[in-house]
FIFILUM-27147 format. One line per field, with one value per residue (C-alpha): residue number from 1; x, z, y; residue in one letter. Coordinates in Angstrom, 2 decimals. Layout:
// residues N
num = NUM ...;
c1 = X ...;
c3 = Z ...;
c2 = Y ...;
residu = a ...;
This chain:
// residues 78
num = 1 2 3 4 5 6 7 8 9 10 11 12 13 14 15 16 17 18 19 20 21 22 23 24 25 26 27 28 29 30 31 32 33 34 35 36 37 38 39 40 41 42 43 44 45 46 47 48 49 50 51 52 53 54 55 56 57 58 59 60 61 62 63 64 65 66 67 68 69 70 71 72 73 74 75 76 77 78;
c1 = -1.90 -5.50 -7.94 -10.89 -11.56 -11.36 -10.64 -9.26 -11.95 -13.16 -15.45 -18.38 -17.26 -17.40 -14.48 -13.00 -11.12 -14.04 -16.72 -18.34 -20.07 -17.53 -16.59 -12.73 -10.52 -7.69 -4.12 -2.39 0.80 3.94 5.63 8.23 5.93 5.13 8.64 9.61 6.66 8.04 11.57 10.02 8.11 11.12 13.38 10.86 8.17 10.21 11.06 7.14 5.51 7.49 5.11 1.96 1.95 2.71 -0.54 -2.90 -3.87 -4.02 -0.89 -0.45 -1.42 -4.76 -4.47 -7.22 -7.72 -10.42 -11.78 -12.71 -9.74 -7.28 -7.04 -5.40 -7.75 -5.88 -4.33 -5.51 -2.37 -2.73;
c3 = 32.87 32.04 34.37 32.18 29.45 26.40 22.74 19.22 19.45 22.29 24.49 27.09 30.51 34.63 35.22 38.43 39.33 38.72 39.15 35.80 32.52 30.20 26.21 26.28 24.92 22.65 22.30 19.61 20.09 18.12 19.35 18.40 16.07 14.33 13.83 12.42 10.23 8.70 8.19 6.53 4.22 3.09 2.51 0.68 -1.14 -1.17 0.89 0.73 2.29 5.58 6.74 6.39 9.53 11.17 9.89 10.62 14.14 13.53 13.77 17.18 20.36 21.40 25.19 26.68 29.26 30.67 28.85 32.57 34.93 32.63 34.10 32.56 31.82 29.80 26.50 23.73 21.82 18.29;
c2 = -17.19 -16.32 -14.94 -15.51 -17.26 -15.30 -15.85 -14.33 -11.37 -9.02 -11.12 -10.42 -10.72 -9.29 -8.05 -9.64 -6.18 -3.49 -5.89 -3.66 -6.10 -5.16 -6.20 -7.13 -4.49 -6.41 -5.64 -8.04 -8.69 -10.51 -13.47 -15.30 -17.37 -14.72 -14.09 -17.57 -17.33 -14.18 -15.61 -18.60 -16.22 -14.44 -17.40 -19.74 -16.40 -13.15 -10.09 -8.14 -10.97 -10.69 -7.65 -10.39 -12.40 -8.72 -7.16 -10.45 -10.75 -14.92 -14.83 -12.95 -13.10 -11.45 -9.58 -8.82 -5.92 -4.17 -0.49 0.36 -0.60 -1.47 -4.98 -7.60 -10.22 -13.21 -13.79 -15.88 -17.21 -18.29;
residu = x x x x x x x x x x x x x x x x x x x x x x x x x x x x x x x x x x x x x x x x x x x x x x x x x x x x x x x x x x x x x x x x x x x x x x x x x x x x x x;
């Protein structure tokens, strides 16, 4: 569920908890996409690639919260 409407990076919002103009502080996180992409990459490439889709946030989910409260603002999912 997202509170606001937010996207890949840290975004410009009002926070609806503090009420404070803040810039989105982003937590990326692994899903189970991210997952099946690294299986694929170590059946079909080879073992060293499986650490890729684990070090590129495109392929994980962005959370945003707020640097102030700590609110939880939404989550953009890749």
């Amino acid at each position: 569920m997202n509170i606001a409407p937010v996207g890949p990076k840290p975004t410009q919002l009002i926070c609806p908890s503090c009420h404070s103009t803040i810039v989105t502080k982003v937590d990326h996180k692994s899903t189970t996409k991210t997952h099946i992409i690294a299986l694929v990459l170590c059946l079909f490439l080879c073992w060293p690639c499986v650490c890729v889709p684990y070090c590129t946030n495109s392929c994980r989910n962005a959370d945003h919260y707020c640097p102030n409260c700590n609110s939880y603002l939404g989550t953009y999912q890749s």
